[in-house]
Structures are given as C-alpha cells and as structure tokens.
N, C-alpha and C positions, 0 to 999 in steps of 0.2 A: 170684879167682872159680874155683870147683869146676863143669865141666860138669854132673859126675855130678847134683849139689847140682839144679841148673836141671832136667835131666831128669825128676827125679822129681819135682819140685814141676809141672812140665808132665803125667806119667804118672799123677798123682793125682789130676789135675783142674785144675790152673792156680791161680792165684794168688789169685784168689775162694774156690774150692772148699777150699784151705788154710787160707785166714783162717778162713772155719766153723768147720774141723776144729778150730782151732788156739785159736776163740776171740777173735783180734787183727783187727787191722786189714790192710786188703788193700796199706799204705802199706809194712808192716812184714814183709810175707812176700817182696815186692818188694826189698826190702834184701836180705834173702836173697839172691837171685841174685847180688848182689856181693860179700857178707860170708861166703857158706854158712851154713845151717840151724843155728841152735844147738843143742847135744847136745840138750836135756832132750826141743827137739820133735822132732826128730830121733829118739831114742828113742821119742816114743810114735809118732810116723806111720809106725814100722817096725814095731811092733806093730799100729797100726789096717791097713798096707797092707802085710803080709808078703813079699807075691809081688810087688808090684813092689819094694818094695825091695829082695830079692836079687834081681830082674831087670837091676835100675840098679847096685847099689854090690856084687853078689856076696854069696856065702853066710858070707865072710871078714870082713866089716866089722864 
C-alpha cells in the first residue's frame, strides 16, 4: 500500500469521482488503495489532474 497512491485518489475526488474519470468500477479503484494505481491510469489522471499530482507524488515522479 502507497499512501501517496490513497491521497491522490482522495485529492481528486475519492473513489466515485475516479471511477468516472477512469471509466471502471468504484469496486476496482478501491483495490487501488491496496494494490496502488496501475501505470496506464495513473498516467492519464496525472495528465487530467497535473497539480494535484505533483502536489501528492512531486514534480520527479
């Protein structure tokens, strides 16, 4: 489990507002918090949400 992973799925909107984003289900963004974010969505909700994600995981990740 990646804190980081938990906070930005929380600074984005939480686990509903991800599912949307993300297209899936609110079962499978949930997993998430204990698996962390897989790259691909990862990649794009750091593009849909720039500023929080370098807020949460830096301008290095």
């Amino acid at each position: 489990m990646n804190k980081k992973h938990i906070d930005f799925i929380n600074e984005i909107g939480g686990v509903s507002r991800v599912s949307e984003y993300c297209s899936i289900t609110k079962g499978a963004v949930s997993h998430w918090k204990k698996t962390n974010i897989p790259k691909a969505q990862l990649n794009f909700l750091s593009l849909k949400f720039p500023i929080e994600f370098k807020k949460i995981f830096g301008a290095n990740q």
